[in-house]
PDBQT receptor file of N, H, CA, C and O in Angstrom, charges set to zero:
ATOM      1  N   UNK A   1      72.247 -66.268 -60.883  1.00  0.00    +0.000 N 
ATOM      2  CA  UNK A   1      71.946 -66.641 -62.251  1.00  0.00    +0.000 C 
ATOM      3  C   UNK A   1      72.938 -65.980 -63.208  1.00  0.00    +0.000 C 
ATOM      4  O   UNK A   1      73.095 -64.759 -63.185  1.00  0.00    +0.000 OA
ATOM      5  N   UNK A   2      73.595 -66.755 -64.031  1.00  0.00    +0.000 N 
ATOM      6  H   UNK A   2      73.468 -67.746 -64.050  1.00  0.00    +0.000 HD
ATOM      7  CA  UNK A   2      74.202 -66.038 -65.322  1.00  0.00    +0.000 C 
ATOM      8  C   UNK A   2      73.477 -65.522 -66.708  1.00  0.00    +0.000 C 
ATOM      9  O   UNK A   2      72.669 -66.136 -67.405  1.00  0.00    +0.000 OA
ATOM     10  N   UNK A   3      74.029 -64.178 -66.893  1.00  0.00    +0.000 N 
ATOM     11  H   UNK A   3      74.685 -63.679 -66.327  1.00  0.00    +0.000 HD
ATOM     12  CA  UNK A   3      73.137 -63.687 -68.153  1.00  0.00    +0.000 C 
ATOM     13  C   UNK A   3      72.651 -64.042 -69.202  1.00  0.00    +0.000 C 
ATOM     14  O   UNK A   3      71.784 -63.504 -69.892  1.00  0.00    +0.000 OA
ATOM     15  N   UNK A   4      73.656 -65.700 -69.447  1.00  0.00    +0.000 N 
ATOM     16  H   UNK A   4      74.360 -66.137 -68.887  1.00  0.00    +0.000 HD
ATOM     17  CA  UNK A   4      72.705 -66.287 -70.638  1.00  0.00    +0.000 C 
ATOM     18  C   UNK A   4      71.223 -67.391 -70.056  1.00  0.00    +0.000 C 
ATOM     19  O   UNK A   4      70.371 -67.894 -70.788  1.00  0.00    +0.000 OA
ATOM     20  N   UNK A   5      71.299 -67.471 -68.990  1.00  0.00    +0.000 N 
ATOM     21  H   UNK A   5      71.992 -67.062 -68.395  1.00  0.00    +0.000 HD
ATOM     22  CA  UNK A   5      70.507 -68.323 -68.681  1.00  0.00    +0.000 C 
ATOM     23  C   UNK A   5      69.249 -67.304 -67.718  1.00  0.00    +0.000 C 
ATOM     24  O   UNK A   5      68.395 -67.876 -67.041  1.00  0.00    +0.000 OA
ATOM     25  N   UNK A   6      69.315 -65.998 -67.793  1.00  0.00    +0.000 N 
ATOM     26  H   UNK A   6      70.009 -65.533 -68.343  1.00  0.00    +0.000 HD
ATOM     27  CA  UNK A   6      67.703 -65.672 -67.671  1.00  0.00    +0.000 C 
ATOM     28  C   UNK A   6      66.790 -65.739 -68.808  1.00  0.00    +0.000 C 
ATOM     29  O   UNK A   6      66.983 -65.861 -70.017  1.00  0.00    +0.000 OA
ATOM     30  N   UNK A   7      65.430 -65.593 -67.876  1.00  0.00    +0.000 N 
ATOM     31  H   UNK A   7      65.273 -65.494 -66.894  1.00  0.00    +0.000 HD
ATOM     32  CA  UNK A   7      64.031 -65.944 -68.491  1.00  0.00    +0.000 C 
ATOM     33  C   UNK A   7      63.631 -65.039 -69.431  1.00  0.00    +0.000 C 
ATOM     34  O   UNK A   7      63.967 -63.858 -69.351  1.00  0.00    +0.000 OA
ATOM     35  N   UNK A   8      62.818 -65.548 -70.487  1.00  0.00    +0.000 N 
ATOM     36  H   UNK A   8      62.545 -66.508 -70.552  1.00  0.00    +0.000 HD
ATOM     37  CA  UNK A   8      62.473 -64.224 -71.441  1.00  0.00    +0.000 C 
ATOM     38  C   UNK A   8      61.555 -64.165 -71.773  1.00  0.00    +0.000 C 
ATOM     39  O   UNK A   8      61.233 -65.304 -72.109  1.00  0.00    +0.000 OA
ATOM     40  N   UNK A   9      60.474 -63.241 -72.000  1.00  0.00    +0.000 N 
ATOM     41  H   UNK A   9      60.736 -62.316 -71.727  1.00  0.00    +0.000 HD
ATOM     42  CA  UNK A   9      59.696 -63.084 -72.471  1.00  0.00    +0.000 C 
ATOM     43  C   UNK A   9      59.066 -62.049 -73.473  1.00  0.00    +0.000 C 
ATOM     44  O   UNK A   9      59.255 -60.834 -73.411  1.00  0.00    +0.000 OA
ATOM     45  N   UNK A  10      58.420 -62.588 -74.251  1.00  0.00    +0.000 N 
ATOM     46  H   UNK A  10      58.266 -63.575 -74.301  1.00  0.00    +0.000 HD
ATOM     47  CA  UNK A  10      57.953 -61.575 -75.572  1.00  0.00    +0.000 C 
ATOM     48  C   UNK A  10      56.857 -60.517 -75.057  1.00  0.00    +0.000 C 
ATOM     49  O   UNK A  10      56.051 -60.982 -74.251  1.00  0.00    +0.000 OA
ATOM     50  N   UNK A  11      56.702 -59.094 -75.419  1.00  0.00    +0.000 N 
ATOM     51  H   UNK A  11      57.357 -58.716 -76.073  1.00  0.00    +0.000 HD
ATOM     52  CA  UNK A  11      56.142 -58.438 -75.331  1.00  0.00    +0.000 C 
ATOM     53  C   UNK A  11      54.750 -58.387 -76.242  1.00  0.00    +0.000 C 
ATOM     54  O   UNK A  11      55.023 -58.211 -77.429  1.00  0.00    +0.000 OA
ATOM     55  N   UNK A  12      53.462 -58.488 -76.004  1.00  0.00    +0.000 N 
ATOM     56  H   UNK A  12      53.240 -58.631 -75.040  1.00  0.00    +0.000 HD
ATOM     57  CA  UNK A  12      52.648 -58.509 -76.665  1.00  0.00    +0.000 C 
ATOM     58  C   UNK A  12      51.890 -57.289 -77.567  1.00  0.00    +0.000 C 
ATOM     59  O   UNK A  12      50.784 -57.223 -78.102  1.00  0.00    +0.000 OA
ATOM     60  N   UNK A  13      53.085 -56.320 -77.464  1.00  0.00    +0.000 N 
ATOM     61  H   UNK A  13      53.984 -56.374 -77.029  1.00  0.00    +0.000 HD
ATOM     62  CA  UNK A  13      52.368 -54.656 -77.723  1.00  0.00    +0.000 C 
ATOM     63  C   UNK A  13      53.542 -54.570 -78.727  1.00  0.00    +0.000 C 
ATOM     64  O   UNK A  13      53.121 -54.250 -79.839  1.00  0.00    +0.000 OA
ATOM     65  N   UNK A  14      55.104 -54.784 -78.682  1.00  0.00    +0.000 N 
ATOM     66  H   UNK A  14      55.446 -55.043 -77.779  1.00  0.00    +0.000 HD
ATOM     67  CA  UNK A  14      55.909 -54.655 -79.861  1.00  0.00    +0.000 C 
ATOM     68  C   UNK A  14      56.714 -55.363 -79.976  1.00  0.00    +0.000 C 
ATOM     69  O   UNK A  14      57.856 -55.110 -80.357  1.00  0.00    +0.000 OA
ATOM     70  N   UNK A  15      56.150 -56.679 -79.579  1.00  0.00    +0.000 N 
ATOM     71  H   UNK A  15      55.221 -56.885 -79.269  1.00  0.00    +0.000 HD
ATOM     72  CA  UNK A  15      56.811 -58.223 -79.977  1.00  0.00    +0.000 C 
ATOM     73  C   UNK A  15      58.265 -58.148 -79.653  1.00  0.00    +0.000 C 
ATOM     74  O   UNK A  15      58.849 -58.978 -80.349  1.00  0.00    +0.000 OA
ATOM     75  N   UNK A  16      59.185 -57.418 -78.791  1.00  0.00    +0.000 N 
ATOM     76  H   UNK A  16      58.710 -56.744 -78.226  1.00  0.00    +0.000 HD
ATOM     77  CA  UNK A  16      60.047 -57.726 -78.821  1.00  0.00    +0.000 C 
ATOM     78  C   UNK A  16      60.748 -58.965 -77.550  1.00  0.00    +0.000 C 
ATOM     79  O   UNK A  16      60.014 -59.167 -76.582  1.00  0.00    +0.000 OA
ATOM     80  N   UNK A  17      61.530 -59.408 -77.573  1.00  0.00    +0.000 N 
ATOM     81  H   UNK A  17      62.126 -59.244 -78.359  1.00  0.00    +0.000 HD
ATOM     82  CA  UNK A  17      62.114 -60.435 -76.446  1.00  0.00    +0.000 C 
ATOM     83  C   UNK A  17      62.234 -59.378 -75.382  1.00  0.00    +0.000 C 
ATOM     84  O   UNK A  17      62.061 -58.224 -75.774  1.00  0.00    +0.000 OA
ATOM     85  N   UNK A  18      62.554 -59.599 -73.837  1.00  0.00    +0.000 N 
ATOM     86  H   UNK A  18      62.695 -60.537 -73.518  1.00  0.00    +0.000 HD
ATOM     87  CA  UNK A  18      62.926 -58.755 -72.854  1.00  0.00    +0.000 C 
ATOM     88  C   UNK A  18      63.272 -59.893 -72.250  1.00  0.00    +0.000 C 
ATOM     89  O   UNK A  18      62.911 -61.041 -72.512  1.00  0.00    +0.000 OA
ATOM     90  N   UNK A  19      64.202 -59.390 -71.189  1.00  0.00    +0.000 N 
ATOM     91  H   UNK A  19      64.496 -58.458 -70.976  1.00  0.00    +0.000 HD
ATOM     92  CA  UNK A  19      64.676 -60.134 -70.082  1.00  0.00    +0.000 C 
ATOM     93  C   UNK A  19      64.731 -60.192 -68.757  1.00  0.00    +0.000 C 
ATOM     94  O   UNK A  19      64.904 -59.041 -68.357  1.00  0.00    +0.000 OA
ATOM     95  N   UNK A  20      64.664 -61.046 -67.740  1.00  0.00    +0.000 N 
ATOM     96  H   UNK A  20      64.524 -61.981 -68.065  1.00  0.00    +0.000 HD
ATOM     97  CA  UNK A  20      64.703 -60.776 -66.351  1.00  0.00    +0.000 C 
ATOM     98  C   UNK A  20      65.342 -59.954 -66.204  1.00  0.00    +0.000 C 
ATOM     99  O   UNK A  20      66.314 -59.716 -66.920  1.00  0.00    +0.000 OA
ATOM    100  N   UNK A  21      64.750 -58.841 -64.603  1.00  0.00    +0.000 N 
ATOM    101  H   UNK A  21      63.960 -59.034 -64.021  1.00  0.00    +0.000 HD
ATOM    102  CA  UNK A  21      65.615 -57.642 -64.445  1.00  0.00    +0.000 C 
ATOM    103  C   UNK A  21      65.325 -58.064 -63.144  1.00  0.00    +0.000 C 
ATOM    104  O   UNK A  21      64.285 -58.615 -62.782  1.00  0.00    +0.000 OA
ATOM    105  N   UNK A  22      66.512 -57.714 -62.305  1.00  0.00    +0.000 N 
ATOM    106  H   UNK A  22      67.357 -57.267 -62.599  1.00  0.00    +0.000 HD
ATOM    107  CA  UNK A  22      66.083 -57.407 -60.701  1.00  0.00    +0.000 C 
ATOM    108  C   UNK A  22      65.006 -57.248 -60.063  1.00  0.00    +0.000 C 
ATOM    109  O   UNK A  22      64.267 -58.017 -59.448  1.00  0.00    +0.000 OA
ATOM    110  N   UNK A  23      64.996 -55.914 -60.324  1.00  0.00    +0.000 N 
ATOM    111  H   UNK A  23      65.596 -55.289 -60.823  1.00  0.00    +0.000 HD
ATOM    112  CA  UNK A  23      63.456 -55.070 -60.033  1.00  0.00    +0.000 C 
ATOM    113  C   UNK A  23      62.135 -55.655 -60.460  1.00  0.00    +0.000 C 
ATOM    114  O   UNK A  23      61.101 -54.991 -60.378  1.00  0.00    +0.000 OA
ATOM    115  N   UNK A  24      62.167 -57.555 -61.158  1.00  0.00    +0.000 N 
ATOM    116  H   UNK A  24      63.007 -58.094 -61.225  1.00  0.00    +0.000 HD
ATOM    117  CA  UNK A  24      61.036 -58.029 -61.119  1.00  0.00    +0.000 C 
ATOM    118  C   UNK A  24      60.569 -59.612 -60.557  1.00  0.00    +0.000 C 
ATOM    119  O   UNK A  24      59.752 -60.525 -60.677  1.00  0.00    +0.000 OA
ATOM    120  N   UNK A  25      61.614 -59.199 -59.953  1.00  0.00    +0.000 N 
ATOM    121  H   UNK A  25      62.277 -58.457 -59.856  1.00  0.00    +0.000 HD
ATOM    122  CA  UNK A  25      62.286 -60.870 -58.935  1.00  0.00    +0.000 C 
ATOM    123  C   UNK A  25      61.003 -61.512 -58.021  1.00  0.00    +0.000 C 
ATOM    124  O   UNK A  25      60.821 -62.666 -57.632  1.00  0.00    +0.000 OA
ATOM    125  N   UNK A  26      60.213 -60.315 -57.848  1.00  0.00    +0.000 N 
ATOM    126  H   UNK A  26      60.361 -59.378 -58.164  1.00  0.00    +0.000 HD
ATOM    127  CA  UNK A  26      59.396 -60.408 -57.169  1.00  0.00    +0.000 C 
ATOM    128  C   UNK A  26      57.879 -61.079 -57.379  1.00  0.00    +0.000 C 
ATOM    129  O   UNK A  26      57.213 -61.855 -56.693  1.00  0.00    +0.000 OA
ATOM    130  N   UNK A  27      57.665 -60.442 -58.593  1.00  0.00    +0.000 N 
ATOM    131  H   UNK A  27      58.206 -59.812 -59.150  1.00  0.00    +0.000 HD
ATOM    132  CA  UNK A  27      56.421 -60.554 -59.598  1.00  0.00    +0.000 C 
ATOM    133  C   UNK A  27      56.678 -60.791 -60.760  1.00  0.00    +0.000 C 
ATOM    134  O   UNK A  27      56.011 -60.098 -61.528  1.00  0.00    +0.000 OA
ATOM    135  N   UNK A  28      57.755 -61.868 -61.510  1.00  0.00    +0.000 N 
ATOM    136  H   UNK A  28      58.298 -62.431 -60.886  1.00  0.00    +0.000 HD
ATOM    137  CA  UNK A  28      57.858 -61.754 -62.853  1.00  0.00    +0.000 C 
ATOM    138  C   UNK A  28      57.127 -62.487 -63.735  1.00  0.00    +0.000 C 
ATOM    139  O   UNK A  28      57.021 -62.558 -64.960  1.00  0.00    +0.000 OA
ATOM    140  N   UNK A  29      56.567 -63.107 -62.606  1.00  0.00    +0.000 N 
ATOM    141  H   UNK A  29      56.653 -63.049 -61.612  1.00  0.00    +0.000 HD
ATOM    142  CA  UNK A  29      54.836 -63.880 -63.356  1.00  0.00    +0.000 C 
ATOM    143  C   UNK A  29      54.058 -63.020 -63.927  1.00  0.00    +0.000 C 
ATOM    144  O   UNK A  29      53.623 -63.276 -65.050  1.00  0.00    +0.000 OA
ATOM    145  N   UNK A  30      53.761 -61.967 -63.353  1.00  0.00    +0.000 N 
ATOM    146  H   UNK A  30      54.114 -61.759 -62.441  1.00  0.00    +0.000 HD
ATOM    147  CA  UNK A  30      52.916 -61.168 -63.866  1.00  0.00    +0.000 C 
ATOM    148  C   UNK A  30      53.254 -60.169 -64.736  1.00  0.00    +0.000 C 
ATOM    149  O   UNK A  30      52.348 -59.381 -65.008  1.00  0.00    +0.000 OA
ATOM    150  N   UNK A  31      54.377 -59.986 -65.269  1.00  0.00    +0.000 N 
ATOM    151  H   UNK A  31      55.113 -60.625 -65.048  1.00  0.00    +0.000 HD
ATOM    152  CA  UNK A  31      55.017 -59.208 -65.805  1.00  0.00    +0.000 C 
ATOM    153  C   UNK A  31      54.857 -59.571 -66.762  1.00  0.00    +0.000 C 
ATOM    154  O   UNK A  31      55.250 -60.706 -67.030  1.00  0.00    +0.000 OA
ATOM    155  N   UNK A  32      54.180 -58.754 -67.765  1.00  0.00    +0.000 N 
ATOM    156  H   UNK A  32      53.861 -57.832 -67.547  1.00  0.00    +0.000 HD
ATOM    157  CA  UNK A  32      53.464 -58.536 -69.049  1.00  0.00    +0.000 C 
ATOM    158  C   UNK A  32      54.069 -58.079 -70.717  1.00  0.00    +0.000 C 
ATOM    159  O   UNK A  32      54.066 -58.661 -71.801  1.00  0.00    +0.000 OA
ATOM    160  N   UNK A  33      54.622 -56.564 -70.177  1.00  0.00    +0.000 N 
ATOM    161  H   UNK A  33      54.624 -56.090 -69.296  1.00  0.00    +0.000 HD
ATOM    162  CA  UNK A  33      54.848 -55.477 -70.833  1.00  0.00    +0.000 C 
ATOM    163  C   UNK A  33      56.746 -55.103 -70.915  1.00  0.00    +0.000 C 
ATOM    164  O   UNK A  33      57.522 -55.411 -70.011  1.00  0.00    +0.000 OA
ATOM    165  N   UNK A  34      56.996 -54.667 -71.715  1.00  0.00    +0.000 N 
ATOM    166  H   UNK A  34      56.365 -54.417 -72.450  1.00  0.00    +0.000 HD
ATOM    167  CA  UNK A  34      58.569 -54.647 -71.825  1.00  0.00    +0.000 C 
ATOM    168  C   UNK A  34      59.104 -53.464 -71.039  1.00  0.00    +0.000 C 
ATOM    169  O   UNK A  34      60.189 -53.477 -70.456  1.00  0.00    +0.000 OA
ATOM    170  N   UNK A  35      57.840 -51.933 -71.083  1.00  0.00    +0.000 N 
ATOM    171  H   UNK A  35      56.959 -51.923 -71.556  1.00  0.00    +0.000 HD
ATOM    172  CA  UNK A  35      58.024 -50.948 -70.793  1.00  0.00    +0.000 C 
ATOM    173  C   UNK A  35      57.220 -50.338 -70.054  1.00  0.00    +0.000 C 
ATOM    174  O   UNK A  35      56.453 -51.090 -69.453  1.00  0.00    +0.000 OA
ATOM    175  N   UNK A  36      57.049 -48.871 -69.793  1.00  0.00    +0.000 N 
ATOM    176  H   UNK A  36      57.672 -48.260 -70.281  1.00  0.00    +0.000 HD
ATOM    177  CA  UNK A  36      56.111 -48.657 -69.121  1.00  0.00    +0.000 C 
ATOM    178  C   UNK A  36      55.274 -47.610 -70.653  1.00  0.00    +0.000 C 
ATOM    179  O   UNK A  36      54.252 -46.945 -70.484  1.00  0.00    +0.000 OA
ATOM    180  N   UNK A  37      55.958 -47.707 -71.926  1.00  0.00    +0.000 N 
ATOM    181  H   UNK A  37      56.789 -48.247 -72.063  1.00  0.00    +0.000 HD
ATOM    182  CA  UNK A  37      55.063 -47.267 -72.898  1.00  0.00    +0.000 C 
ATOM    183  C   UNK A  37      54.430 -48.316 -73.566  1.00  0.00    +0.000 C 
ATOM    184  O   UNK A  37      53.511 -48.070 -74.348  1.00  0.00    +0.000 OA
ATOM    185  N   UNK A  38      54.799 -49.426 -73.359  1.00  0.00    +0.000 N 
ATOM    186  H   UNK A  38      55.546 -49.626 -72.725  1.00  0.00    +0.000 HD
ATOM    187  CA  UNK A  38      53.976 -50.772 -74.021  1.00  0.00    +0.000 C 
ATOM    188  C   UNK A  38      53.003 -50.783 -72.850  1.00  0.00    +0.000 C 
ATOM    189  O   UNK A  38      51.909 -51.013 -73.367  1.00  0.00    +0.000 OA
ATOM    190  N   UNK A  39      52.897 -50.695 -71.969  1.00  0.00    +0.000 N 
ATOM    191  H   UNK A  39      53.786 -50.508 -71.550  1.00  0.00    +0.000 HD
ATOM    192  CA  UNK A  39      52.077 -50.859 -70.508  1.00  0.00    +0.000 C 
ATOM    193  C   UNK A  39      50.918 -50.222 -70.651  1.00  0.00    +0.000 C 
ATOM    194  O   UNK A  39      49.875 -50.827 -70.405  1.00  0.00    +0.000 OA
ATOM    195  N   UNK A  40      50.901 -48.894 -71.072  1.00  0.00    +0.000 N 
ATOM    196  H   UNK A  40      51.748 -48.402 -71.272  1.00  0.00    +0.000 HD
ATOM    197  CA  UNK A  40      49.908 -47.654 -71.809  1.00  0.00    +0.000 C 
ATOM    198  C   UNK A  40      49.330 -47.703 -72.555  1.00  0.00    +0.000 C 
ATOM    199  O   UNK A  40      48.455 -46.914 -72.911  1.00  0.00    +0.000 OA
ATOM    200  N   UNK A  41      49.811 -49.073 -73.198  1.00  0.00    +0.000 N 
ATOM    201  H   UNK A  41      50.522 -49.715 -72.910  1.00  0.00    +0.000 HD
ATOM    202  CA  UNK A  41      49.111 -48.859 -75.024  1.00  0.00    +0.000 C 
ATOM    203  C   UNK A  41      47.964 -50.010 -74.669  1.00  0.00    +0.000 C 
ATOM    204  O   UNK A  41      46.912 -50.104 -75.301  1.00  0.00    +0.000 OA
ATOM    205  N   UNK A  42      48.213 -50.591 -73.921  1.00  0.00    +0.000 N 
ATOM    206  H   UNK A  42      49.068 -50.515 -73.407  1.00  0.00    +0.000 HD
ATOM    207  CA  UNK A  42      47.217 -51.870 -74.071  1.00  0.00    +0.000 C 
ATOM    208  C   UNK A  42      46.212 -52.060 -74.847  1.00  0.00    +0.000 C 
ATOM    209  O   UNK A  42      45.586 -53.119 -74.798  1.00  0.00    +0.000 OA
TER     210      UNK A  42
């Protein structure tokens, strides 16, 4: 995949955009949170 064409999604704790990372290739369905301090705040 090229960097303009990954998936994005908004964070619901500080609205910001984030982007596919490796490390979520796996589960990025479920991938929620931008961080692991937005993750905390729920």
């Amino acid at each position: 995949m090229r960097k303009e064409n990954l998936p994005i999604k908004v964070c619901p704790i500080c609205q910001r955009s984030f982007k596919w990372r490796k490390k979520w290739r796996l589960n990025w369905e479920k991938v929620k949170y931008c961080s692991k301090k937005c993750s905390s705040k729920k």
